[in-house]
C-alpha positions in Angstrom: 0.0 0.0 0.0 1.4 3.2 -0.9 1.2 6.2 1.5 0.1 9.7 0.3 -1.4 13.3 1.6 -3.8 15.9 0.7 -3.1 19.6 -0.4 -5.8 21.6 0.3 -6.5 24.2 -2.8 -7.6 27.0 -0.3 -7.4 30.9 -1.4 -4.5 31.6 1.2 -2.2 29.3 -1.0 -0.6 30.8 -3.9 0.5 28.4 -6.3 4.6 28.9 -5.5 3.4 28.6 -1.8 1.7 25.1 -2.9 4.7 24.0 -5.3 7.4 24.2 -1.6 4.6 22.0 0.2 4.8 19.7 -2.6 8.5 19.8 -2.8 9.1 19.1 1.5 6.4 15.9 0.6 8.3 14.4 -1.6 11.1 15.0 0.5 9.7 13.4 3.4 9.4 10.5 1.0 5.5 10.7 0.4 3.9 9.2 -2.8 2.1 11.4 -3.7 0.0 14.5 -3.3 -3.8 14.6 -3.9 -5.9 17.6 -4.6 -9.5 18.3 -4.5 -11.9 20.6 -6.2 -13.0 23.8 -3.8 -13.6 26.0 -6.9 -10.3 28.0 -5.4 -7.1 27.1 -7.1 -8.2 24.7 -10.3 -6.8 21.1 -9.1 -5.6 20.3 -12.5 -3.8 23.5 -13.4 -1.8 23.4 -10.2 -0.7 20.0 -10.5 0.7 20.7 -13.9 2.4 23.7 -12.5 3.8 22.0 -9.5 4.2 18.3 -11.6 7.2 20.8 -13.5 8.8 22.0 -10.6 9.1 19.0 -8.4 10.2 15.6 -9.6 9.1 12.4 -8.9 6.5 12.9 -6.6 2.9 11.8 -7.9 -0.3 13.7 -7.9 -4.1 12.7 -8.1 -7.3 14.7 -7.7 -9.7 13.6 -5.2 -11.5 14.9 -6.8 -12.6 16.5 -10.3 -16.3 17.5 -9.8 -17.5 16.6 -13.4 -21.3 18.1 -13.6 -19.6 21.5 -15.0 -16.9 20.2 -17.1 -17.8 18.7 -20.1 -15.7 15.2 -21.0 -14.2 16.5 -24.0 -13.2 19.6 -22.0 -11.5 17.3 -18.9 -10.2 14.6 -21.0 -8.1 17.4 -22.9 -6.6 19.1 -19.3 -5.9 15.9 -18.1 -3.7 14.6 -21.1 -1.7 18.4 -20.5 -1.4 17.7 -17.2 0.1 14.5 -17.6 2.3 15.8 -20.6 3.6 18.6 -18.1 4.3 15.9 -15.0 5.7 13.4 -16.8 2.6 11.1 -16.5 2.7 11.3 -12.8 -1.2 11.9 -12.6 -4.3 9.8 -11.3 -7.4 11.1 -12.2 -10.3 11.1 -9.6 -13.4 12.4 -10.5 -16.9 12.0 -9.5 -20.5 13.8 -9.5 -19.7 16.0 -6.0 -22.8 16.2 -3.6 -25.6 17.9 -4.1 -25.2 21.2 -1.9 -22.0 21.8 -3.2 -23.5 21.3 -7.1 -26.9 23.3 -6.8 -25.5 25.8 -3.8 -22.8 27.1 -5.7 -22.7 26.3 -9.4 -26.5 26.2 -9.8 -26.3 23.3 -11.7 -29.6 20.8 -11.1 -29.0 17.6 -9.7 -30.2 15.7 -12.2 -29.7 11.6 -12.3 -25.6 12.3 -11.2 -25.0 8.4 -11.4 -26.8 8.2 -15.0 -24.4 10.9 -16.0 -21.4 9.9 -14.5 -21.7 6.3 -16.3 -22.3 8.3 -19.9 -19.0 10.4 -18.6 -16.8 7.9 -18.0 -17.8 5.7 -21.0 -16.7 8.9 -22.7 -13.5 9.5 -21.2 -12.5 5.9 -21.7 -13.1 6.7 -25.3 -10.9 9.7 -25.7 -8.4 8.4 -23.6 -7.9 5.4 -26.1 -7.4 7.7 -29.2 -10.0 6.5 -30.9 -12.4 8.9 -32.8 -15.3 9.4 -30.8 -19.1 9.8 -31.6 -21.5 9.3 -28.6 -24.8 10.5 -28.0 -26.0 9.4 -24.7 -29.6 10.4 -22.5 -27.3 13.3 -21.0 -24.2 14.1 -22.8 -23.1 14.3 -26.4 -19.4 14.5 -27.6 -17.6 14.1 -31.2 -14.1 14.3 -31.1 -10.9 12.5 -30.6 -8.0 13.4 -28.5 -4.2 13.0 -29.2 -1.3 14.4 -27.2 1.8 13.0 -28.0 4.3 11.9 -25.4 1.2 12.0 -23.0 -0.4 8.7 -21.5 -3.8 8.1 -20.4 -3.9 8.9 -16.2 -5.7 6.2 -14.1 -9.0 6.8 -14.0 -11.1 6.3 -10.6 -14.0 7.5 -9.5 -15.5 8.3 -6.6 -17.8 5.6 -5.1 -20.0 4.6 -1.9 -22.5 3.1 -2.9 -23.4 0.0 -4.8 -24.1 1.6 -8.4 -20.8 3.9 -8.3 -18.8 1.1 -7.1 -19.7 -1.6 -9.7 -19.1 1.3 -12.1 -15.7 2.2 -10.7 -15.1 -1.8 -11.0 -16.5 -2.2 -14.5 -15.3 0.4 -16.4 -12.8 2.7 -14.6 -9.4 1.9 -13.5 -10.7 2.2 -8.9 -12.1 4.4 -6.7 -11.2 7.3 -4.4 -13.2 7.0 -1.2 -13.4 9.1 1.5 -14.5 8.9 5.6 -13.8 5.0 5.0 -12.8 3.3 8.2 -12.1 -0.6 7.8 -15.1 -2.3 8.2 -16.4 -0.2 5.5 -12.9 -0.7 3.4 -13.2 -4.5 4.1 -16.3 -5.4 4.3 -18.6 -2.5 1.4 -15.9 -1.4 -0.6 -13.2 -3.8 -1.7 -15.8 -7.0 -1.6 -18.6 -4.7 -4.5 -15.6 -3.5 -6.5 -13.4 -6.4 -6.7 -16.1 -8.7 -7.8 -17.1 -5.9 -10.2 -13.9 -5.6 -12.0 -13.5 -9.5 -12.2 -16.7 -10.2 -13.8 -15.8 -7.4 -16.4 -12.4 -9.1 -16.9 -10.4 -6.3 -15.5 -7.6 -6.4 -13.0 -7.9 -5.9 -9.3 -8.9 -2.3 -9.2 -6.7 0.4 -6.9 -8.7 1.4 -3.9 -7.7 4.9 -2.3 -8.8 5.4 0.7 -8.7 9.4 2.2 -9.3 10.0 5.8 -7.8 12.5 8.5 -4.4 11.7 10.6 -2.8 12.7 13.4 0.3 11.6 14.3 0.0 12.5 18.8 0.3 11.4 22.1 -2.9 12.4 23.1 -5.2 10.1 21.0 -8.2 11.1 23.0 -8.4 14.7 22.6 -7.2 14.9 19.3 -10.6 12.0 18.8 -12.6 14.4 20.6 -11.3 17.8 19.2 -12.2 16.3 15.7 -15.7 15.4 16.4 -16.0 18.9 16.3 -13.8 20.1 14.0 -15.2 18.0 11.1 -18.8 17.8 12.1 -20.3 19.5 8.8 -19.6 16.2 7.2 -22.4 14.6 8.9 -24.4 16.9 6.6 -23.5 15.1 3.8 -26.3 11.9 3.3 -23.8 9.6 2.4 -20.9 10.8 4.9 -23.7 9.7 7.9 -24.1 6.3 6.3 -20.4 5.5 6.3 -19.9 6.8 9.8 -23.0 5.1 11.2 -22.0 1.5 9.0 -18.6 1.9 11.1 -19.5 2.6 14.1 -23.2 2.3 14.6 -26.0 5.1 14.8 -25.0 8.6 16.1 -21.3 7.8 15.0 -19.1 10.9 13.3 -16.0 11.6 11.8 -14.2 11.2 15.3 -15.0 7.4 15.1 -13.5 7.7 11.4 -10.3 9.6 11.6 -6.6 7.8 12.2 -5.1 9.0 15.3 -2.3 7.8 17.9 1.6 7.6 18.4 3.8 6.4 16.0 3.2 2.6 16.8 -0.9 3.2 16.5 -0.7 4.7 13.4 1.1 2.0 12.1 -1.0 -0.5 12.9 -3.8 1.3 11.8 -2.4 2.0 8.5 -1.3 -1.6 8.1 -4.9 -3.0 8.8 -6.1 -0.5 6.0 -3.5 -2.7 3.6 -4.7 -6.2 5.2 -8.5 -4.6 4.3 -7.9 -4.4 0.6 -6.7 -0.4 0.5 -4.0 -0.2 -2.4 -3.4 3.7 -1.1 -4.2 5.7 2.0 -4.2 9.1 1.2 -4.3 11.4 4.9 -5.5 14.5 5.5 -3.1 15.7 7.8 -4.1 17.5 10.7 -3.5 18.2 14.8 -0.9 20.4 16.4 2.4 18.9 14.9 1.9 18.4 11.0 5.9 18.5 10.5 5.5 15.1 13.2 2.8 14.0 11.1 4.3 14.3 7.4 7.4 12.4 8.2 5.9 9.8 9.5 4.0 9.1 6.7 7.1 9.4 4.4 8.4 6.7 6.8 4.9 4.7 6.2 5.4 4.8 2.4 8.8 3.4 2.3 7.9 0.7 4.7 4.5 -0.7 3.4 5.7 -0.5 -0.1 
């Protein structure tokens, strides 16, 4: 299992502030750095601007919010993106959630799985080369892509629940999952997408799993303080399934998040591994993030 972090795409971070961050995580020996979509900094853009600065480290987006961006549209800043990292990308994308869609793009929430099936059908397409005519129930594209020197990115998408993750398995390369613990890793995700890709005939498909760590000696607090601090994702509908799957009803993000000394950590992380993760991407967060990041570095070279 490889070991990774989040960047956060906020408006304090200018993009030379973003491209040291990525440079000290690939010097603490991190895979890679994953980006999301907060309509801030554009995910995409600022991985190609940091992929050619810093070498070696990798980059994904967790994730691409693909209601606004037509396929034709993402397929073609994806292929640059690769082209300027040296094909050091993962593409994540997904539908997003419905406040975020309606709230602040005004786009209706219309059938998002529906669509997300037509899209990636799509950007398999283009991704392949081949000239591409589809006309679907929701999208239409005609076009074909070709970018030399530029491969296709792994595709995942996003995926909870039973329809996303046979698609993820069927059709895309994984998933990117988020506020996962293990029995939900183990026992939902890994057992509907594994037995997804194998009946399509594809290989074992990457499962990246994205939750908040803290490396501390105070466990407890740092459980309770992020009860708390992460409680508007018990908004989200699915967010409240995953929690309560994990942990029962009334369970939250604090019965979620990765948190102890070194030695807990570890054994935490390598549980995620025995459950079927193939990446565990942490949010890093507490009162000693330099503690924090190198230990993950460490995590990476050991697991690997």
């Amino acid at each position: 299992m490889r070991v990774s972090s989040t960047l956060g795409t906020g408006p304090a971070q200018s993009l030379e502030a973003m491209t040291e961050i990525a440079r000290s995580y690939r010097d603490a020996g991190v895979h890679a750095l994953w980006l999301n979509d907060t309509y801030t900094v554009d995910p995409l853009t600022a991985i190609a601007a940091m992929g050619t600065a810093v070498d070696t480290l990798h980059f994904g987006t967790a994730i691409v919010t693909i209601l606004p961006r037509h396929p034709l549209m993402l397929a073609s800043q994806a292929l640059t993106t690769q082209s300027a990292t040296g094909d050091r990308l993962t593409l994540g994308i997904g539908p997003g959630h419905r406040h975020q869609v309606e709230a602040k793009l005004g786009i209706p929430w219309t059938r998002p799985v529906s669509y997300t099936e037509e899209y990636v059908q799509i950007l398999n397409s283009l991704f392949s080369g081949a000239e591409t005519d589809f006309s679907g129930e929701l999208l239409r594209t005609s076009g074909r892509l070709q970018l030399d020197g530029a491969a296709a990115p792994p595709l995942l998408v996003a995926a909870l629940r039973p329809r996303m993750l046979r698609l993820a398995g069927e059709q895309a390369d994984g998933t990117i999952v988020v506020w996962t613990g293990l029995r939900n890793v183990s026992e939902w995700i890994v057992p509907r997408i594994s037995e997804a890709a194998e009946q399509a005939g594809r290989p074992a498909p990457q499962v990246v799993v994205n939750v908040p760590l803290c490396v501390t000696d105070d466990p407890d607090s740092t459980r309770a303080w992020s009860a708390k601090a992460f409680e508007v994702s018990k908004v989200v509908p699915t967010y409240k399934e995953l929690f309560e799957r994990e942990a029962g009803p009334g369970a939250g993000p604090e019965d979620v998040v990765v948190v102890g000394d070194e030695a807990g950590v570890e054994r935490q992380l390598r549980s995620y591994a025995d459950a079927g993760a193939t990446e565990f991407v942490a949010f890093p967060f507490g009162p000693d993030l330099p503690r924090t990041i190198a230990f993950l570095g460490e995590m990476n070279r050991s697991l690997r």
